[in-house]
N, C-alpha and C positions, 0 to 999 in steps of 0.2 A: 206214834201219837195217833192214838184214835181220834172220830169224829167229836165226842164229845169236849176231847181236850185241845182241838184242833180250835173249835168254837171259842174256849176261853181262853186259848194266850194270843188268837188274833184278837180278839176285845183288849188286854191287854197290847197290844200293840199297838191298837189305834189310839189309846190314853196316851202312851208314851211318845207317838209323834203328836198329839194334841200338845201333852207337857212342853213338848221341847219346842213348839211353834208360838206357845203362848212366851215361853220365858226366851224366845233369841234373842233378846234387846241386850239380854242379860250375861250374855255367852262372846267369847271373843271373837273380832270378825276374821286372826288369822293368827294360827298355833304358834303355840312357842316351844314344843315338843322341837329338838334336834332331830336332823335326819338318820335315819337308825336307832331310834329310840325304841320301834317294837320287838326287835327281834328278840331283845333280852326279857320282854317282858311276856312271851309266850316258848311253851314247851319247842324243842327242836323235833320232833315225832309228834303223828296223830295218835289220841289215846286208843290204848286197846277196848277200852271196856268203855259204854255210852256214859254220858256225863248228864246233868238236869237242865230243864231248858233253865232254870233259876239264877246257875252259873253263870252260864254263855251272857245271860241278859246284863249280869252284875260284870262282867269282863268289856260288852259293849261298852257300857258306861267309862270304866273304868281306864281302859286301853283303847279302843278305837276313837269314840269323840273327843278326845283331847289333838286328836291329829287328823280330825276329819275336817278334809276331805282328803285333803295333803297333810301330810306322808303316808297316813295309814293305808289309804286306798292303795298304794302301791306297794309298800313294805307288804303289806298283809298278803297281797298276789304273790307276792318272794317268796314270803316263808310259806302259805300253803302250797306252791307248786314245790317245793324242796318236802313237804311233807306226805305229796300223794308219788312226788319220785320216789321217795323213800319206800311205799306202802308195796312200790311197782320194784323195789330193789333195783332202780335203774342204778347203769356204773356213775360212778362219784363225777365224772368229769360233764354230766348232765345236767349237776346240781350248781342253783347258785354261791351255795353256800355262805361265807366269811368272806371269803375273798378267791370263789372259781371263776373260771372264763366262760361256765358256758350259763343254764339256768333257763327258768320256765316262764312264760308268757300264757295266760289265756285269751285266746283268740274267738273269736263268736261261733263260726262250726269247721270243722275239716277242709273243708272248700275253700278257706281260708287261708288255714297253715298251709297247708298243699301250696296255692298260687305263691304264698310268703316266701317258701322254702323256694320254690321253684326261682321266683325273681331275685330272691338272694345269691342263688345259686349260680344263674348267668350272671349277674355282676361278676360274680368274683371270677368265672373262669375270665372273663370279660378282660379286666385288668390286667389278670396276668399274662393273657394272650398279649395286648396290648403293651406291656411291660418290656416282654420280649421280643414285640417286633413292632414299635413304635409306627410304624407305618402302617399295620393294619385299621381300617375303620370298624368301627362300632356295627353299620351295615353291614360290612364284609362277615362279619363276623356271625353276625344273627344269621342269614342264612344256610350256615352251615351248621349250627346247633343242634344235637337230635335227642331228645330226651326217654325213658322208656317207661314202660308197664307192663303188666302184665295184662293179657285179653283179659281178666276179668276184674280188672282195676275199676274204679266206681268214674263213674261219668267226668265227676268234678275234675280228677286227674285228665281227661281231656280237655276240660273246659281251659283250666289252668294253662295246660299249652298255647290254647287261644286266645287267650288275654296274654298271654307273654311274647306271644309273637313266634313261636317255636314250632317245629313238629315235633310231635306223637309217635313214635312208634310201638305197638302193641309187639309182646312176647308171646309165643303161643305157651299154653300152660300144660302141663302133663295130664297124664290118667286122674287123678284130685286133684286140677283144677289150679297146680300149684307153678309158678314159675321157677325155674330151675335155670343152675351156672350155665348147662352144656345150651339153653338155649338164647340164655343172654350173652352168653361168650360167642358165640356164632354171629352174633345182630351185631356185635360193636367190631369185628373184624371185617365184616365187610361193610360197614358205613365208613370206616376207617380208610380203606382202603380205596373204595372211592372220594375221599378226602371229606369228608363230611366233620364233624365235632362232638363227639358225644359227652356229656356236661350231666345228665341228671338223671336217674332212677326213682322210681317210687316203688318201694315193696308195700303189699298188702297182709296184714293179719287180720284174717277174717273178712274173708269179699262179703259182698254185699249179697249175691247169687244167692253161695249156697255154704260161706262162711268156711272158706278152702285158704288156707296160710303157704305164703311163698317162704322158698327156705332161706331165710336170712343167713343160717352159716355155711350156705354155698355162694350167694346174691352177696352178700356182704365183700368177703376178699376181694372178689372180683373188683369190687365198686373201689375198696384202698388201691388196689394194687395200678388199676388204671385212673385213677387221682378224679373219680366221679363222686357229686354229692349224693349221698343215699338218703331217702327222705323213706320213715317208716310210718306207711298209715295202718293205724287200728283201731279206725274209728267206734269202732260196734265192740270189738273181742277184749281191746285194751284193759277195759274194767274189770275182767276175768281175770287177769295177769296178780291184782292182790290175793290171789288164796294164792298158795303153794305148792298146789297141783298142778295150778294151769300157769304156772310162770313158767316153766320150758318153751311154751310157745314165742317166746319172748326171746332166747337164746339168739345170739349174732347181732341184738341192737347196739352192743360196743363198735360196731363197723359205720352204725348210722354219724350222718353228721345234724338230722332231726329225724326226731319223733312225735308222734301227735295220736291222740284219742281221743273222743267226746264223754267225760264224765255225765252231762247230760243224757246220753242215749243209756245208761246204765249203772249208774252210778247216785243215781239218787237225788241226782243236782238238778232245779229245774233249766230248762232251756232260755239262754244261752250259754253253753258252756265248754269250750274244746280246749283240750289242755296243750300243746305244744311246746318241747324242749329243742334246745341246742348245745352241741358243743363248744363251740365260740360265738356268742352272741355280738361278736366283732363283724360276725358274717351278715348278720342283719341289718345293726346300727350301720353298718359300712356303706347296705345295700339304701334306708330310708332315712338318711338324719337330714333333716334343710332346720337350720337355725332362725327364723325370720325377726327381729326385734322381739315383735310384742308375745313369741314362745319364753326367751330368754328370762334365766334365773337366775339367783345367786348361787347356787349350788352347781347349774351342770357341769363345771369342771371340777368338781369336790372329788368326784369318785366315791362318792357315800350315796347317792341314788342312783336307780336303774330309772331309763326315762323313757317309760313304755311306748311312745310313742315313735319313738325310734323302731319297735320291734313287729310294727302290724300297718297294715294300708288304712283306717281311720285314725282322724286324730283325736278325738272323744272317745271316752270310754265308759262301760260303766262300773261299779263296785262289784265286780263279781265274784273276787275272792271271801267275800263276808258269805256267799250263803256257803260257799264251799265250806267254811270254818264249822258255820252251824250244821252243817250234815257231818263231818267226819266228828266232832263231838257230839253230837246226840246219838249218833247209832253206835259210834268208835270203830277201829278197824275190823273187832270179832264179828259186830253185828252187818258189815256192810258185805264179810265175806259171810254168812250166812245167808245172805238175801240172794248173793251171785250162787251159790252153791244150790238153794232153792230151785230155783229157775232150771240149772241145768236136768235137775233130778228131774224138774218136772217137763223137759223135752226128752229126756231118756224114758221116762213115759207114756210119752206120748208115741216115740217112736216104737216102743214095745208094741203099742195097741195097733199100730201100722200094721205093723210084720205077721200080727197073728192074721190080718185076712188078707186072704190069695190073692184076691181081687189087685191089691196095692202092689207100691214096692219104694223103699228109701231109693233119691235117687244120689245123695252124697253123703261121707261119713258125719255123722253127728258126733260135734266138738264141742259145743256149749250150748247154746240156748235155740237153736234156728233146725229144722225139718224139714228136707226135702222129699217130696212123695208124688205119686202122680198114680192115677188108674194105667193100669198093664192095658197098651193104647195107643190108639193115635194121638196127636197134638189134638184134633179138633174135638176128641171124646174129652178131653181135663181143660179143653177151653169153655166146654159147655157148661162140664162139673163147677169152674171155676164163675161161672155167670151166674149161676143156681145157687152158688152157693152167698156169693157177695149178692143175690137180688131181691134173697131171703131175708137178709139184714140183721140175721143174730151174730154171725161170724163177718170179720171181715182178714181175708186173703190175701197175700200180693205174689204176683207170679215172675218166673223168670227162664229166665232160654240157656239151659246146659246141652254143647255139643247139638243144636236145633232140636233140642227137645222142650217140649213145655211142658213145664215143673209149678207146682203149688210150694209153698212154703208157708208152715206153722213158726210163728215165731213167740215163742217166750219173752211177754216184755212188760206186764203187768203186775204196780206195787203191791196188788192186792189178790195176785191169781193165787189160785189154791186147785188143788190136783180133781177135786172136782168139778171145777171149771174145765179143766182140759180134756177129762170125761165127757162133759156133755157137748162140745164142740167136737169128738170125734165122733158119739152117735147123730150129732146133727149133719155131720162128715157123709157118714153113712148110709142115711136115710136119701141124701140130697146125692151119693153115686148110685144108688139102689132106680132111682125114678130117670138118672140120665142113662142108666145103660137099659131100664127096661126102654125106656123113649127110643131108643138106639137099636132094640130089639124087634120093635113093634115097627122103626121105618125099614129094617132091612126086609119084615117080611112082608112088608106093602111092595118093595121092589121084587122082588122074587112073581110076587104073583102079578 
């Protein structure tokens, strides 16, 4: 949708909430749509090929306000998160389906599902511990909890620890960056050993650094075989996972007991958007259901709704599954992985135009969208470059610390970037290392003399 058409169907949009404010009188104040009424009345897959906004408009009318606010706001969160699992080939036991146990929730951002999973995840070991030795306490028990990551897990996975009450313990990561069996096997025997409890794993696809994937089909058995909840973050990479190529990265998430990625950070969705699945979404409800009066409905013992509030730490929410509907049919599957496919081509790009000067050097593999690079250097010569260049205000940078190195990172994340855009952000690259290393030249030889 370009700008011009951009203009005219938000004009049309504002008619149509004017219509619909001027005639409410006229409208019911509460549906008489059954619950499960949508599923049948929308495709089970998102379309491959984009559809008209004309459609989508005449379907809003058609299917969604007849059950808004209830049931459709929530039906509709069902079937689109069973539509982008689909899109992700996630395994069947992810999906809510008909009638599965486990199914998708959209959560506000990663930091979110992460704490979810996490306090999900203690409950349950919680009970059972409890189960089996009636005499332990709840205290007793938190203290000895340990949960893991890898060093280059994103922040929030520590925060999460701290709001749950838990320790943290960091994995170290290999040569890329990646966590590995032999080194999470090692952390749980000896936390074991000195009696401790280990409950909860978070693997990353695609850190934050420098977009380095933990190996799930090593991390994963591990995690069955010693009865830990595996929680898989892929906040940033997940999006990538719909082309066909980059779904290998993705292999071993049959071990997870959640997974989670922000269709927001790349997927075309505006922000708020984080999509998180489970296996048994019994592990949730389990973990956050309080029934108080005036929640109570005539349905939650139906088993014909999912009652999202059970599945996330607020209990308001908003529609968020509508604009997800309107993105996967205006672009469709072909064109959303065209847009990811885009991007990458054009960090493969960019890193080309790296390599050709001596000057540089990549400092991790490039896997999708993200560039690591730095002047051949000290930290303090690409903290300067990196000051120069964010001071200038045409590019803006974010930097990060591999192995005590400081690193620049280009990242690919623009609806509208085109390859020469990323052209003149490396000569502007260039020009801005050119002036810090002569500056750099001109004080070594102020020191000398």
């Amino acid at each position: 949708m370009n700008a011009s058409e951009f203009r005219r169907r938000g004009k049309e949009m504002v008619d149509y909430m004017a219509d619909y404010l001027e005639g409410i009188e006229g409208r019911q104040v509460f549906p008489d749509v059954c619950p499960g009424y949508l599923r049948s009345l929308i495709p089970t897959t998102a379309p491959q090929e984009p559809e008209t906004f004309e459609a989508i408009i005449e379907d809003v009318e058609k299917i969604i306000m007849p059950g808004a606010a209830s049931p459709a706001c929530t039906e509709l969160e069902t079937v689109m998160m069973d539509w982008l699992g689909k899109m992700l080939q996630l395994p069947e036991a992810f999906l809510a389906g008909e009638a599965g146990e486990g199914g998708g929730v959209i959560q506000g951002t990663a930091s979110e599902a992460t704490l979810v999973a996490l306090l999900a995840a203690r409950t349950k070991v919680t009970r059972h511990l409890q189960a089996a030795s009636p005499e332990l306490t709840q205290a007793a028990i938190m203290e000895k909890l340990v949960a893991y990551a890898s060093d280059q897990a994103h922040s929030s996975v520590e925060k999460a620890g701290l709001i749950g009450g838990v320790r943290l313990k960091a994995i170290p990561s290999d040569g890329k960056f990646a966590m590995r069996a032999s080194a999470l096997q090692e952390a749980l025997e000896r936390d074991k050993a000195a009696g401790l409890i280990p409950f909860f794993v978070v693997a990353t696809l695609g850190t934050t650094s420098c977009c380095s994937f933990d190996n799930l089909l090593e991390v994963g058995p591990i995690c069955h075989e010693e009865g830990l909840w595996l929680h898989v973050d892929a906040a940033y990479a997940g999006s990538a996972f719909i082309c066909p190529e980059f779904r290998h990265l993705l292999n071993g998430v049959e071990f997870a007991d959640s997974f989670n990625f922000n269709p927001h950070k790349w997927l075309l969705v505006n922000f708020d958007c984080s999509a998180m699945w489970v296996k048994k979404r019994t592990d949730l409800t389990g973990a956050f259901r309080l029934d108080p009066v005036y929640l109570r409905h005539s349905h939650q013992d139906s088993g014909l709704i999912t009652d999202y509030r059970h599945w996330q730490l607020p209990l308001g929410r908003r529609f968020r599954s509508l604009k997800m509907w309107f993105v996967f049919r205006m672009y469709g599957v072909k064109g959303l992985q065209a847009y990811i496919r885009k991007h990458v081509q054009l960090a493969h790009a960019f890193e080309a135009l790296v390599r050709q000067d001596a000057r540089f050097e990549i400092c991790a593999e490039v896997t999708l969208g993200l560039v690591c690079f730095r002047l051949k250097g000290s930290n303090k010569l690409n903290e300067a470059l990196l000051e120069s260049i964010n001071s200038a205000k045409k590019i803006h940078l974010v930097p990060c610390s591999l192995r005590d190195r400081f690193v620049l990172r280009f990242a690919i994340c623009s609806r509208t970037v085109e390859l020469a855009h990323v052209q003149l952000a490396w000569e502007h690259i260039r020009e801005m290392a050119a002036a810090v290393l002569r500056a750099q030249g001109e004080e070594k030889a102020e020191i000398k003399n």
